[in-house]
N, C-alpha and C positions, 0 to 999 in steps of 0.2 A: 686537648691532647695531653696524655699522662706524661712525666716527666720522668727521666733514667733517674733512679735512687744510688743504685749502686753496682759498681762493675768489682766484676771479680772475673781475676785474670788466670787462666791455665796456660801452660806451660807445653803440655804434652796433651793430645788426645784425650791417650785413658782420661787424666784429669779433668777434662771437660766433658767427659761423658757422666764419670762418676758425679760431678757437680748437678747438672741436669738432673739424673734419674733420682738427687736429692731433694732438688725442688720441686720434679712432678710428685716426688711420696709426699709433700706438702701440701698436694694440691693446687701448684699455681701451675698456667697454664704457657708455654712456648706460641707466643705469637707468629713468630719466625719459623715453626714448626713445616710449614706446606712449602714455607717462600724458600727461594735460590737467590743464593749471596747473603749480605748482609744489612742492615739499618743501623745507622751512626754507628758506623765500625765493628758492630755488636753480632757475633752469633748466633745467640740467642735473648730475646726478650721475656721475662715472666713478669705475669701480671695476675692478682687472683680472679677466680674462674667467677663471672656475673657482672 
């Protein structure tokens, strides 16, 4: 099981949406995407896609 690299924290919404649609234009992928709630505290998990 992969290990949390790095948390980056919003404040506000907008700013974690904007964060996100950053990291999908790079291609990694929202594991948390389908799930309800969260994992180690985390709203969103990315990890790259394969």
């Amino acid at each position: 099981m992969a290990r949390i690299y790095r948390l980056i924290g919003a404040t506000k919404h907008n700013s974690f949406t904007n964060a996100v649609e950053e990291l999908v234009d790079l291609e990694l992928v929202d594991e948390l995407e389908d799930e309800e709630g969260t994992r180690e505290g985390c709203d969103a998990i990315f990890r790259e896609e394969g």
